[in-house]
MIFI-436564 format. One record per residue (C-alpha): residue number from 1; chain; x, y, z. Coordinates in Angstrom, 1 decimal. Layout:
residues N
<site num="NUM" chaine="A" u="X" v="Y" w="Z"/>
...
end
This chain:
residues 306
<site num="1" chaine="A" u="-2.1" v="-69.3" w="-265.5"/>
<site num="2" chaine="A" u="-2.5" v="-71.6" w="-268.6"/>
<site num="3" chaine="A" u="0.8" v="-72.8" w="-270.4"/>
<site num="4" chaine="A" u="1.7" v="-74.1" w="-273.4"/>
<site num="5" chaine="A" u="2.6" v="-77.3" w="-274.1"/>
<site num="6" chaine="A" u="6.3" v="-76.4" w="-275.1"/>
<site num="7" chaine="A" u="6.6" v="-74.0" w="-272.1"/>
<site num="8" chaine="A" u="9.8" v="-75.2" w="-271.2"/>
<site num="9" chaine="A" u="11.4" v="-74.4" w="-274.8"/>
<site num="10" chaine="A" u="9.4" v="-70.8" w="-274.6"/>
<site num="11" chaine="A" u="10.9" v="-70.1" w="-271.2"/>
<site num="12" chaine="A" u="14.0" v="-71.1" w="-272.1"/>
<site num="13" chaine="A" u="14.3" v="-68.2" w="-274.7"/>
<site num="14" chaine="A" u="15.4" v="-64.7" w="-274.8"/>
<site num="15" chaine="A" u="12.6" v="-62.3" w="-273.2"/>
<site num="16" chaine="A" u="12.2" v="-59.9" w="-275.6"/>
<site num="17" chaine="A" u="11.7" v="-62.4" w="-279.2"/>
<site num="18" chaine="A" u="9.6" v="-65.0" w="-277.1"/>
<site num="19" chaine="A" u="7.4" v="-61.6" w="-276.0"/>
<site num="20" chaine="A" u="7.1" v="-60.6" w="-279.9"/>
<site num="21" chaine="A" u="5.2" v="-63.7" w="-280.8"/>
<site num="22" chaine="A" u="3.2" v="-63.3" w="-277.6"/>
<site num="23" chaine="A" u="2.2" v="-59.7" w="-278.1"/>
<site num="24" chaine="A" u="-1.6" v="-61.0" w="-279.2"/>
<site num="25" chaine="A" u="-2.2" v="-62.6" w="-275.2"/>
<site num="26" chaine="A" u="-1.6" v="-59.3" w="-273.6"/>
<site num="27" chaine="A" u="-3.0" v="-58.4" w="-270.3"/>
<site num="28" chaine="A" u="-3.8" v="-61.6" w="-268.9"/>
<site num="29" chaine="A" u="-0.8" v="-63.2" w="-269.4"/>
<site num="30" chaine="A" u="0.8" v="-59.9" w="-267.7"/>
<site num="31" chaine="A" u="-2.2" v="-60.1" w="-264.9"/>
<site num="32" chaine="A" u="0.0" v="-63.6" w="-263.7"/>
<site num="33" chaine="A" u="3.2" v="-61.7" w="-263.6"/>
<site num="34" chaine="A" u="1.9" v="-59.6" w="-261.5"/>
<site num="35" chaine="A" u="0.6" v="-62.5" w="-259.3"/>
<site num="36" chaine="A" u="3.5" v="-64.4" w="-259.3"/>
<site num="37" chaine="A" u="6.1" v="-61.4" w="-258.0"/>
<site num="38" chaine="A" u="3.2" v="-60.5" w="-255.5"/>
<site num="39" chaine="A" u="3.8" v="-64.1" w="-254.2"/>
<site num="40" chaine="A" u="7.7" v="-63.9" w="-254.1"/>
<site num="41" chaine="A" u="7.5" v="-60.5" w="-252.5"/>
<site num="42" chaine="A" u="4.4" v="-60.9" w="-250.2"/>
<site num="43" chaine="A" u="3.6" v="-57.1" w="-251.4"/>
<site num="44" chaine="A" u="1.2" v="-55.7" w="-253.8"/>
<site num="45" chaine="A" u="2.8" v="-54.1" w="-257.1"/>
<site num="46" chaine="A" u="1.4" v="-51.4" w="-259.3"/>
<site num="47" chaine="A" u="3.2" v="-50.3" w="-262.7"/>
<site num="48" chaine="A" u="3.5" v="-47.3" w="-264.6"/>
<site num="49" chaine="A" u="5.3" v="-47.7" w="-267.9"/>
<site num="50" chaine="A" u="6.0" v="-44.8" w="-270.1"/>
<site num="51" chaine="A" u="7.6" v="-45.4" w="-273.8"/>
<site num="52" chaine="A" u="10.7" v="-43.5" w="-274.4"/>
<site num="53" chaine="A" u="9.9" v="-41.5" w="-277.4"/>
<site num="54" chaine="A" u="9.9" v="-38.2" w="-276.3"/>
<site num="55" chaine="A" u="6.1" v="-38.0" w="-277.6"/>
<site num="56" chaine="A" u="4.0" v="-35.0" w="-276.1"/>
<site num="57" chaine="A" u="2.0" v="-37.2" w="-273.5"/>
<site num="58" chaine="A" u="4.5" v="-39.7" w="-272.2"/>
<site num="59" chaine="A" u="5.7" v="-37.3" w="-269.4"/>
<site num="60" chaine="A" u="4.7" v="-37.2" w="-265.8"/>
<site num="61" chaine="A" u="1.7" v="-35.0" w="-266.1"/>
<site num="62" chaine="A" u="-1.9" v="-34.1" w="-264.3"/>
<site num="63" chaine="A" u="-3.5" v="-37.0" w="-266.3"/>
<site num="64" chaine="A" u="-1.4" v="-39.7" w="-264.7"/>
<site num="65" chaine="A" u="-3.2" v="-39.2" w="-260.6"/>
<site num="66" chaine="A" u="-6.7" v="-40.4" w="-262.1"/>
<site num="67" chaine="A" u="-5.0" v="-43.5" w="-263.2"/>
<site num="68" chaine="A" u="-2.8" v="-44.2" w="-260.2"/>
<site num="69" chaine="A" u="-5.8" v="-43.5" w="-258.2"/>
<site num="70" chaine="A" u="-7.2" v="-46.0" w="-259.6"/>
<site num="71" chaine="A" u="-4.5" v="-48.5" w="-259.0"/>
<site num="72" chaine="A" u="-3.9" v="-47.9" w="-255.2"/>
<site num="73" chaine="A" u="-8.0" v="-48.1" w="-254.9"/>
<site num="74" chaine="A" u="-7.6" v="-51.9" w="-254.0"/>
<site num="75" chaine="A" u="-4.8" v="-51.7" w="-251.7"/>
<site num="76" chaine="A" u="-5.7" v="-51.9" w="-248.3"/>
<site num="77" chaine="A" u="-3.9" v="-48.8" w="-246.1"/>
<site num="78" chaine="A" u="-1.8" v="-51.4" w="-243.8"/>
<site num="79" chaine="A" u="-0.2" v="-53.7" w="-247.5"/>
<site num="80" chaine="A" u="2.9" v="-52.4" w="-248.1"/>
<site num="81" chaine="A" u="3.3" v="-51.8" w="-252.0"/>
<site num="82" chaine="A" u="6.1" v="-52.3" w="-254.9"/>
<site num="83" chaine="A" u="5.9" v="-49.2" w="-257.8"/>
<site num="84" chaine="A" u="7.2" v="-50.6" w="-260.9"/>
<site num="85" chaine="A" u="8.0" v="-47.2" w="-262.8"/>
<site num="86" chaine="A" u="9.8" v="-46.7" w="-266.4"/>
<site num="87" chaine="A" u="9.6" v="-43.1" w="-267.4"/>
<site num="88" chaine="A" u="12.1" v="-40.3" w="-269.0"/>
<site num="89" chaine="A" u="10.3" v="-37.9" w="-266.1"/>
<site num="90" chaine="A" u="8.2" v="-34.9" w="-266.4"/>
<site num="91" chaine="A" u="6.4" v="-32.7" w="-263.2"/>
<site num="92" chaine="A" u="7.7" v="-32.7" w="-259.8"/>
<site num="93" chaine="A" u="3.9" v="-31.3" w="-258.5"/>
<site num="94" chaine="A" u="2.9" v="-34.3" w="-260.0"/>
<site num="95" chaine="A" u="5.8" v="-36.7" w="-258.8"/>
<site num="96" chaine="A" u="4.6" v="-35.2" w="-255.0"/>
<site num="97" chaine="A" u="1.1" v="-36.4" w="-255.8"/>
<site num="98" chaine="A" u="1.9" v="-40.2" w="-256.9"/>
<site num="99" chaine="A" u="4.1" v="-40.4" w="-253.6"/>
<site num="100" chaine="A" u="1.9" v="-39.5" w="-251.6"/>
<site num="101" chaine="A" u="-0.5" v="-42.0" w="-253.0"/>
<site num="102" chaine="A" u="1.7" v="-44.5" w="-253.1"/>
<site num="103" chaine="A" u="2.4" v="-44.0" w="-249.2"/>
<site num="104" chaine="A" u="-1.1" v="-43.5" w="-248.1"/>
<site num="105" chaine="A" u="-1.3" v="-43.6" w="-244.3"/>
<site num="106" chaine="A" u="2.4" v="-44.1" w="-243.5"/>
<site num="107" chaine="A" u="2.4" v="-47.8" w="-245.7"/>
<site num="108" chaine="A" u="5.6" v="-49.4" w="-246.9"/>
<site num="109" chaine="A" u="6.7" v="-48.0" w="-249.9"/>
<site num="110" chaine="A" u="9.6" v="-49.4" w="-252.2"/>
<site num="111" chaine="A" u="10.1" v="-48.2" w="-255.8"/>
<site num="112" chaine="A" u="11.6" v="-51.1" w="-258.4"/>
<site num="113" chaine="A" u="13.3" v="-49.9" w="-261.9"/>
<site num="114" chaine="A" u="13.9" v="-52.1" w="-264.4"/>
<site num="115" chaine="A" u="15.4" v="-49.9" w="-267.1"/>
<site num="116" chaine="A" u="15.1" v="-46.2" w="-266.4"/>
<site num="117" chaine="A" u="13.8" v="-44.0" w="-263.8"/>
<site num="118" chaine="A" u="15.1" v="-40.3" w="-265.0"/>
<site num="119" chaine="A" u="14.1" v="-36.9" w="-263.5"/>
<site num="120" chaine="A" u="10.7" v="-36.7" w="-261.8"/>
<site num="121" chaine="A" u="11.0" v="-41.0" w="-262.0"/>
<site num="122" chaine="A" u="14.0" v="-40.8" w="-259.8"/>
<site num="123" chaine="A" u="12.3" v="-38.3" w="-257.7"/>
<site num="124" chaine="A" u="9.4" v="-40.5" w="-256.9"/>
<site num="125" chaine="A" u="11.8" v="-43.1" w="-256.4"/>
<site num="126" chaine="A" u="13.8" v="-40.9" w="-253.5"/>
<site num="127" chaine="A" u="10.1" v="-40.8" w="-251.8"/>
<site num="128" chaine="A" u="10.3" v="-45.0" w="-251.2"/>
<site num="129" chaine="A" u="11.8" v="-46.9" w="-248.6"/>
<site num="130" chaine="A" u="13.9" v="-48.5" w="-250.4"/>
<site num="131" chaine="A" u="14.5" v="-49.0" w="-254.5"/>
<site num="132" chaine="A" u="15.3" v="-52.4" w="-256.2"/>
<site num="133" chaine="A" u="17.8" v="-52.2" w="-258.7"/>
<site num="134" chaine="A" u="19.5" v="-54.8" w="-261.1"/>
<site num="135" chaine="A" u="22.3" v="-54.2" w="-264.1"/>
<site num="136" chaine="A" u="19.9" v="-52.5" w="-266.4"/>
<site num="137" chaine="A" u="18.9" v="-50.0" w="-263.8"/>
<site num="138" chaine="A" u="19.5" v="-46.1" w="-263.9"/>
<site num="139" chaine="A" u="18.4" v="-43.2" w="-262.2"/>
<site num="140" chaine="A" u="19.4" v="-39.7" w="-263.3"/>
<site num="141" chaine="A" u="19.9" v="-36.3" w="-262.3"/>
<site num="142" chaine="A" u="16.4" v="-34.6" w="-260.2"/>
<site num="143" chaine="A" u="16.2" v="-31.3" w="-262.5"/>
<site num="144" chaine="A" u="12.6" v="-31.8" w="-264.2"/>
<site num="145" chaine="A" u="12.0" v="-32.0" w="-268.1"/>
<site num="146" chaine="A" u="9.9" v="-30.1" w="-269.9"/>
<site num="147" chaine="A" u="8.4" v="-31.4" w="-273.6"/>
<site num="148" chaine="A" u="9.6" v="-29.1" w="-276.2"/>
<site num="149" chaine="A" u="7.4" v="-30.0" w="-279.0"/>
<site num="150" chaine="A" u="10.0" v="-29.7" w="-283.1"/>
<site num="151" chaine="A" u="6.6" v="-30.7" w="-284.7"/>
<site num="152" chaine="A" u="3.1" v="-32.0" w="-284.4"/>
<site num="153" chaine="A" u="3.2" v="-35.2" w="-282.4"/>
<site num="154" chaine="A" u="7.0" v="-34.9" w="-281.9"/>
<site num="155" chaine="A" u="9.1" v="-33.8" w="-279.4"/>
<site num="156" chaine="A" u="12.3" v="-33.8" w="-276.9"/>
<site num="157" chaine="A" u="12.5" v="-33.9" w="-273.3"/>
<site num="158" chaine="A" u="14.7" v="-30.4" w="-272.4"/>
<site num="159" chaine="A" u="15.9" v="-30.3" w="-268.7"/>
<site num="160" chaine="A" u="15.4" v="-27.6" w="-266.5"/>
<site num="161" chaine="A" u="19.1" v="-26.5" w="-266.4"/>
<site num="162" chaine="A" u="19.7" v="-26.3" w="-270.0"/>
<site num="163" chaine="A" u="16.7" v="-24.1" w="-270.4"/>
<site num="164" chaine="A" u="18.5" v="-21.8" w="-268.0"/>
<site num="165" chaine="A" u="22.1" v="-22.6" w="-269.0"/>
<site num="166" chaine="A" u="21.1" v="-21.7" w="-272.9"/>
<site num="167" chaine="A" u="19.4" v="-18.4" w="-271.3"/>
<site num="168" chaine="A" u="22.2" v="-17.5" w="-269.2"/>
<site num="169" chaine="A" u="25.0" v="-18.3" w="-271.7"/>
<site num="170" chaine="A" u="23.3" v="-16.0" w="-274.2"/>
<site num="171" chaine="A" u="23.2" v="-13.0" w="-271.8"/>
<site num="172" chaine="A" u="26.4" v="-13.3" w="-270.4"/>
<site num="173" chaine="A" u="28.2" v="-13.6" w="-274.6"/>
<site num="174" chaine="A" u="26.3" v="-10.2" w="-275.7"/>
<site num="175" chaine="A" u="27.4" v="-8.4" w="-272.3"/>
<site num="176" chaine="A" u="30.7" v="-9.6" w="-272.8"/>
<site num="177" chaine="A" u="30.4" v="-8.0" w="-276.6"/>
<site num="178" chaine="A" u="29.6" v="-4.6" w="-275.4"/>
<site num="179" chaine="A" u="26.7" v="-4.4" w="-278.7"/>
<site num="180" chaine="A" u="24.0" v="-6.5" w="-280.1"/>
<site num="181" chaine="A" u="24.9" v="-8.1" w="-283.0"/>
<site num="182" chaine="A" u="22.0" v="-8.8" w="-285.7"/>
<site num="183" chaine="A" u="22.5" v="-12.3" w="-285.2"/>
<site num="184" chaine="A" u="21.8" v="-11.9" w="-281.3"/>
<site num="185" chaine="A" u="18.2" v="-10.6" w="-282.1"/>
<site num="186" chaine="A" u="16.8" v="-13.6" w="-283.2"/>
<site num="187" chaine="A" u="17.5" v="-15.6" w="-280.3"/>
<site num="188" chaine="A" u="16.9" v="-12.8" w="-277.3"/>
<site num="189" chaine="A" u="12.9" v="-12.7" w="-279.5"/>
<site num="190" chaine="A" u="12.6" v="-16.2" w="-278.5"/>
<site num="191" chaine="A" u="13.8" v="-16.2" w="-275.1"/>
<site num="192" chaine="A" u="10.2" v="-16.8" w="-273.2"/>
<site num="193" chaine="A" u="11.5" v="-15.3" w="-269.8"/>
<site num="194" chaine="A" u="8.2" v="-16.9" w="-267.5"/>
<site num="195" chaine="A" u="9.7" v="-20.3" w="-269.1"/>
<site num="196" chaine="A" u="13.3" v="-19.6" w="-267.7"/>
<site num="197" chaine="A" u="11.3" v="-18.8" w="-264.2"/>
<site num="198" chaine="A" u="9.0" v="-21.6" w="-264.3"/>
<site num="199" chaine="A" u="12.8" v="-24.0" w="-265.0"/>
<site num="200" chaine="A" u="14.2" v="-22.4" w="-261.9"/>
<site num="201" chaine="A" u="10.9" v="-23.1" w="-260.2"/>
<site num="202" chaine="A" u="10.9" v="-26.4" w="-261.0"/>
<site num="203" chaine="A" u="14.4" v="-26.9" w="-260.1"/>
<site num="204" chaine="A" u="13.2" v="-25.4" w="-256.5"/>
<site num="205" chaine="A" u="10.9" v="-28.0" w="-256.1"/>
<site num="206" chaine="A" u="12.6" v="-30.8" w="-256.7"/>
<site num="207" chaine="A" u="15.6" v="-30.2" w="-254.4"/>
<site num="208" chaine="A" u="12.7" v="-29.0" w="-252.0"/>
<site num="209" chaine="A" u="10.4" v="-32.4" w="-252.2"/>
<site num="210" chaine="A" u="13.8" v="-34.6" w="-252.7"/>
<site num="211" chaine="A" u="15.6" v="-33.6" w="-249.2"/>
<site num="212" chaine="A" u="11.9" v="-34.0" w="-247.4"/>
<site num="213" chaine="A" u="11.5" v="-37.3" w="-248.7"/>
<site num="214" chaine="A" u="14.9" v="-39.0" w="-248.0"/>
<site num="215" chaine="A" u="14.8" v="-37.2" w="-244.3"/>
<site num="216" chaine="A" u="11.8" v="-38.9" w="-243.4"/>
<site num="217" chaine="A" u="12.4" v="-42.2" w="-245.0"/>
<site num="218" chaine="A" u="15.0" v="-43.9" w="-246.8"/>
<site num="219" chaine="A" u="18.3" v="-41.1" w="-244.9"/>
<site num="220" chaine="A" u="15.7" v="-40.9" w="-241.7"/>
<site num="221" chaine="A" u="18.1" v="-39.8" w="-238.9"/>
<site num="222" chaine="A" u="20.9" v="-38.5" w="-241.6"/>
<site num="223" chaine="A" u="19.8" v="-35.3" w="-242.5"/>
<site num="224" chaine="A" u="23.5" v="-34.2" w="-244.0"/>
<site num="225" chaine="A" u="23.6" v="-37.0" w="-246.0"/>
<site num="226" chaine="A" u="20.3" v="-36.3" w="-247.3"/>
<site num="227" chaine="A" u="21.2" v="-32.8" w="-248.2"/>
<site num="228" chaine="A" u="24.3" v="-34.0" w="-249.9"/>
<site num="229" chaine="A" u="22.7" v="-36.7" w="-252.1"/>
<site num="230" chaine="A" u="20.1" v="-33.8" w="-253.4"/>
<site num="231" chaine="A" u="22.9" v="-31.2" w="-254.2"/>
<site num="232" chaine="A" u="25.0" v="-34.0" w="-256.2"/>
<site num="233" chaine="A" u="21.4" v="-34.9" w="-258.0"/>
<site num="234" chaine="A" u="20.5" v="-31.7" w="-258.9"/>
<site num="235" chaine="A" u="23.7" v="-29.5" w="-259.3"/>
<site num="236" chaine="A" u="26.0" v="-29.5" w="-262.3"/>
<site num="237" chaine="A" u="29.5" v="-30.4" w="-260.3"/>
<site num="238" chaine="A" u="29.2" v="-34.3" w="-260.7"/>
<site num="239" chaine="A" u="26.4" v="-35.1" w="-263.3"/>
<site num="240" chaine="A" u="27.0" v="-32.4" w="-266.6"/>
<site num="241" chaine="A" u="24.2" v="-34.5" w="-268.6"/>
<site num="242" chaine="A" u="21.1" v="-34.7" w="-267.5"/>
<site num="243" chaine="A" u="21.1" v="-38.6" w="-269.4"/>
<site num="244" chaine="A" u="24.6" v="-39.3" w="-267.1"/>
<site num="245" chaine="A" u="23.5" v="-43.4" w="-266.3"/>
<site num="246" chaine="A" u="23.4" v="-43.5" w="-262.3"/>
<site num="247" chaine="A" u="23.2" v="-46.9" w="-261.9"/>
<site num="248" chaine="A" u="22.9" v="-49.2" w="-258.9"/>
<site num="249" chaine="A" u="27.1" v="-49.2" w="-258.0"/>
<site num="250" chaine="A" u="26.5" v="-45.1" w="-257.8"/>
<site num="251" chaine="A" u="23.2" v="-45.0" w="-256.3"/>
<site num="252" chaine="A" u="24.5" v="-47.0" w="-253.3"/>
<site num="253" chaine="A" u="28.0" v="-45.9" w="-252.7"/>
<site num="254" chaine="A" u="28.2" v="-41.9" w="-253.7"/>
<site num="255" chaine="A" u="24.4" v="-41.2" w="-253.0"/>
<site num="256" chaine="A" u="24.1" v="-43.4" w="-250.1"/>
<site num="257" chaine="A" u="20.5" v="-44.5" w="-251.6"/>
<site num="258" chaine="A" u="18.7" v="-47.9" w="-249.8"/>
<site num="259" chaine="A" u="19.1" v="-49.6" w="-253.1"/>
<site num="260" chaine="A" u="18.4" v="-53.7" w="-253.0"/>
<site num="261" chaine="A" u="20.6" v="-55.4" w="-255.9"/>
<site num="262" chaine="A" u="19.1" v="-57.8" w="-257.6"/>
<site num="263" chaine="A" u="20.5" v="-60.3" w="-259.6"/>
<site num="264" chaine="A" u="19.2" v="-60.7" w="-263.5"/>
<site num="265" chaine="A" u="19.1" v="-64.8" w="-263.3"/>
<site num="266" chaine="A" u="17.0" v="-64.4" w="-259.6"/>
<site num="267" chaine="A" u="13.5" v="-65.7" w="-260.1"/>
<site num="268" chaine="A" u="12.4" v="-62.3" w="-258.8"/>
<site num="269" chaine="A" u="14.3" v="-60.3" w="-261.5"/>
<site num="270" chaine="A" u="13.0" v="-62.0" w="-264.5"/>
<site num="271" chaine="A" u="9.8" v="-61.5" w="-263.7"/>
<site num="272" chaine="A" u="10.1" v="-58.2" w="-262.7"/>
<site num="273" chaine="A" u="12.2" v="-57.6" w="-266.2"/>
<site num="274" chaine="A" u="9.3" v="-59.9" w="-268.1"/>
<site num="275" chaine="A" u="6.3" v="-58.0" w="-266.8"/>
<site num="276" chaine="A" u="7.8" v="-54.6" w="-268.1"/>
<site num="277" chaine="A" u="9.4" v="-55.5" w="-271.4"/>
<site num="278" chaine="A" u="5.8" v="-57.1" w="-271.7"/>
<site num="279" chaine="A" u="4.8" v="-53.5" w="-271.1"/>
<site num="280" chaine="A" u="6.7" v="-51.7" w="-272.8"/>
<site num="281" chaine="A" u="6.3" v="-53.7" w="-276.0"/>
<site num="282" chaine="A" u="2.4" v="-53.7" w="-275.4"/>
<site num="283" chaine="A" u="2.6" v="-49.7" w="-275.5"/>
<site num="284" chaine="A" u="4.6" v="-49.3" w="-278.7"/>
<site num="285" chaine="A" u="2.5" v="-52.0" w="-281.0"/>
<site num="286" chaine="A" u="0.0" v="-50.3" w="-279.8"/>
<site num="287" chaine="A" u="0.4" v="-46.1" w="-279.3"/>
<site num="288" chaine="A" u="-0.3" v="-46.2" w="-276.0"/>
<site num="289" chaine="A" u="1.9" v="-43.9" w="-274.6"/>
<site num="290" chaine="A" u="1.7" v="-44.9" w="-270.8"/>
<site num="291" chaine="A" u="0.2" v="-48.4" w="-269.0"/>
<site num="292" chaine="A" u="-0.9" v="-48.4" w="-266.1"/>
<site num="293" chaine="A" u="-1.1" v="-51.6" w="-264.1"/>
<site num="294" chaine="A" u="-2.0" v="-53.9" w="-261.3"/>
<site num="295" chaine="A" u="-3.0" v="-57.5" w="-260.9"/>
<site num="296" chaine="A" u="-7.2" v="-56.1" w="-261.3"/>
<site num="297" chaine="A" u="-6.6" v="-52.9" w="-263.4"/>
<site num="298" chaine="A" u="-4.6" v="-52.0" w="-267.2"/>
<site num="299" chaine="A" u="-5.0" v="-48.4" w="-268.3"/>
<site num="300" chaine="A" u="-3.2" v="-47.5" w="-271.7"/>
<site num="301" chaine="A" u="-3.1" v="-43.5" w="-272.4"/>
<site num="302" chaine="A" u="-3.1" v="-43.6" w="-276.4"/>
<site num="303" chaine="A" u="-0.5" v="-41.0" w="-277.6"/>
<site num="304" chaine="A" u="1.1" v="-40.6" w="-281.2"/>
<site num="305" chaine="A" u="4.2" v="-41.8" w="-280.5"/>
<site num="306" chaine="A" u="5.6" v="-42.3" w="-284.2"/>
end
């Protein structure tokens, strides 16, 4: 790849201002990232960046598998492969479907997170081998999000559980008043009880899909562990937020996760942490609302996301 003649003064300056100016390269310069941590790692790596707004169309949804198909088209079934993912979450039927094409015929599969990997993210993540991790790293609790849209083009990931805790809260206070109140009819109207199923649903699946995964790969021969790192992700007992930061300390030593730490000043790590602030400042200059990536292929999903 082509540099500059003051290459050494541009590498030599904080990743995120040097990347401003360099916004206009985009996806070659990106393209040679993805070579050069191919070459470190001796694996192929695909990413899928999602902005952090909250925008309807940055979760994990049906329109997502065209474009990871896409991206595992090139990798041959025996290459193991590296998933760069930054996402707030979204559908654990669609979460099964990118692991599942991620593994392939029984490949290699390791999940890296530079910043965060919430919800249906960390779910895919339980369905690697192994997940690389450095300071700015953080899984989160497994009960999926839904997009609750507050106005056109605008909206807020709700978690499964607070769907049902807002439900259940709200039954339990008018039983305990003996009478409806006026001000209790308002908020039973817009109780949408198939929503309250489909959160309990989705809660189901997760659990279900998350203790599958880790059984037959990263807790392979620990099946009690495996069970106890799913009820601690998608209980209530240790995590009462579904934002709670589990970083690489917790993922390792309370949920007994395969996590690789990696250092920010390895040569690995700053690439890794270049290629997706590269991303990530690609989709918001831009509305695109996901990128999806490889060293042959960039997909942006244009969303509103202001």
């Amino acid at each position: 790849m082509p540099q500059p003649e003051n290459a050494q003064v541009v590498r030599s300056t904080p990743t995120f201002s040097r990347i401003l100016h360099e916004v206009g390269s985009g996806y070659p310069i990106r393209q040679g990232l993805f070579n050069s941590i191919q070459s470190l790692t001796g694996r192929r790596l695909v990413s899928y960046v999602a902005v952090l707004t909250g925008a309807p169309g940055t979760d994990i949804s049906p329109i997502d598998i065209s474009a990871f198909a896409d991206l595992i088209r090139g990798v041959a079934p025996e290459e193991p492969l590296d998933l760069l993912i930054n996402s707030f979450g979204g559908s654990a039927d669609v979460a099964e479907k990118i692991v599942d094409l991620c593994r392939g015929n029984g490949r290699g599969f390791r999940v890296i997170v530079p910043n965060f990997a919430k919800s249906a993210a960390t779910l895919i993540a339980l369905g690697a081998d192994e997940i690389l991790m450095s300071d700015t790293s953080q899984l989160g609790p497994i009960d999926p999000q839904f997009i609750h849209v507050v106005r056109p083009g605008q909206g807020i990931f709700m978690p499964a559980h607070s769907i049902i805790k807002s439900y259940e809260d709200l039954v339990q206070r008018v039983n305990a008043q003996g009478t409806l109140l006026p001000a209790d009819v308002p908020q039973l109207a817009n109780i949408d009880l198939a929503y309250v199923d489909l959160a309990r649903t989705a809660i189901a699946r997760a659990e279900s899909l998350a203790k599958a995964w880790l059984r037959a790969y990263m807790l392979r021969g620990n099946d009690t562990q495996a069970d106890q790192t799913v009820e601690i992700l998608v209980g209530r007992t240790k995590y009462l937020s579904h934002g709670q930061v589990v970083n690489r300390q917790e993922a390792q030593n309370r949920l007994q996760l395969n996590v690789r730490y990696v250092a920010p000043l390895e040569q690995l790590w700053e690439l890794i942490w270049e290629l997706y602030v590269r991303a990530d400042t690609y989709c918001n200059q831009t509305q695109n609302g996901k990128l999806f990536e490889s060293d042959s292929v960039s997909i942006g999903l244009r969303v509103s996301v202001r």
